[in-house]
C-alpha positions as CSV (number, residue, x, y, z in Angstrom):
1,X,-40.9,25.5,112.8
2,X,-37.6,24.0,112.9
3,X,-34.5,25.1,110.7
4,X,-31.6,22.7,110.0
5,X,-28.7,24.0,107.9
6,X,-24.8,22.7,107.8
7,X,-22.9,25.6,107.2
8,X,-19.7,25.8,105.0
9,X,-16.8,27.5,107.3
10,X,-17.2,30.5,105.0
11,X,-21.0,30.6,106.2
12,X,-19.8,29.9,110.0
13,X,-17.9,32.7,109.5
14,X,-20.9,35.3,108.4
15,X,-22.9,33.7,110.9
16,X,-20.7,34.5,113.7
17,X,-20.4,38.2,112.4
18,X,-24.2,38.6,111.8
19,X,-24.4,37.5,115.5
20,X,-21.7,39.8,116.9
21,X,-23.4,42.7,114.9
22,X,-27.0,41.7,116.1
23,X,-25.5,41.2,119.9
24,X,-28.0,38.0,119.7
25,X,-27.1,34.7,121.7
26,X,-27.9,31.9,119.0
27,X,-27.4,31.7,115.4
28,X,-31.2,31.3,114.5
29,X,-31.8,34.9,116.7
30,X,-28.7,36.5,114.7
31,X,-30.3,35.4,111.1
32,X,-33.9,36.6,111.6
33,X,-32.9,40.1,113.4
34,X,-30.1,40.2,110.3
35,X,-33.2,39.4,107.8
36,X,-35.3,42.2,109.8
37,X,-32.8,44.4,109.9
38,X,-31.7,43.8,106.0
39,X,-35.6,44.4,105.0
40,X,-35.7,47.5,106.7
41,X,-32.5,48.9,105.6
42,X,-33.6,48.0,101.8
43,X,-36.9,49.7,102.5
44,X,-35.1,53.0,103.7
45,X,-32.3,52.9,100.5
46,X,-35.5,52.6,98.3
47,X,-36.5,55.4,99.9
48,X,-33.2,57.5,99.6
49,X,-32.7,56.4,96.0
50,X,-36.2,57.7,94.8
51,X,-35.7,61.1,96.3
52,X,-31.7,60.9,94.9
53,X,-33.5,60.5,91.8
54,X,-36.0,63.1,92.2
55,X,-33.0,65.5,93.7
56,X,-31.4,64.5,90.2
57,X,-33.7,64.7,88.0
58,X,-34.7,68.6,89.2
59,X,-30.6,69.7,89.2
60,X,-30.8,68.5,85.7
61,X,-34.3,70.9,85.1
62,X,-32.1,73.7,87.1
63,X,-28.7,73.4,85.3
64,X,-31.1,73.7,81.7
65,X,-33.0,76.7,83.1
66,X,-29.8,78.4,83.7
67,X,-28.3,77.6,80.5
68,X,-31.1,79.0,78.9
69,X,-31.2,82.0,81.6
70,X,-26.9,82.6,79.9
71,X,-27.8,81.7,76.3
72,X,-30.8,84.7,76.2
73,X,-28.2,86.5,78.5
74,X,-25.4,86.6,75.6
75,X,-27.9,87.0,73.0
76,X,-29.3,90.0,74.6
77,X,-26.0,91.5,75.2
78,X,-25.2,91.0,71.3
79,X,-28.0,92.4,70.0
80,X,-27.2,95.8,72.4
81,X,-24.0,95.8,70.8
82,X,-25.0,95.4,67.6
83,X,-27.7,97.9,68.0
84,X,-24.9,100.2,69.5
85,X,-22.4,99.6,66.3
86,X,-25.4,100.9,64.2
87,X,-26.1,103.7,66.4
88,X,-22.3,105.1,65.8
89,X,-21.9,104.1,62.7
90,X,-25.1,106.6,61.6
């Protein structure tokens, strides 16, 4: 299978990059180890992002837990003062 494409400079100037960064000889090598290389790279940020999301989504469940851990917390510690207040008071 042959590939013909004309380039704008812009493109030339990607191209030669892509083939620096893929240390390939020609243009065509450069694109499909760049095109490998991308599909593997998205497969591994797919990856990362569901466990990101996963790491997210159970610091979210921990931060309510605690929140509920301080709001029982300060509602404990009124009720012992209030129960204290009565205590004296009697």
């Amino acid at each position: 299978m042959a590939l013909t494409i004309r380039p704008t400079d812009e493109q030339l100037d990607i191209l030669a990059k892509v083939q620096r960064m893929t240390a390939e000889l020609t243009y065509s090598k450069a694109i499909f180890k760049g095109l490998s290389e991308y599909i593997q790279l998205k497969k591994d940020f797919d990856e990362l992002e569901k466990k990101h999301n996963a790491l997210l989504k159970t610091h979210a469940e921990l931060r309510e837990t605690v929140n509920l851990y301080v709001m029982a917390k300060t509602r404990l510690n009124r009720v012992l003062q209030d129960d204290a207040k009565t205590d004296n008071t009697d």
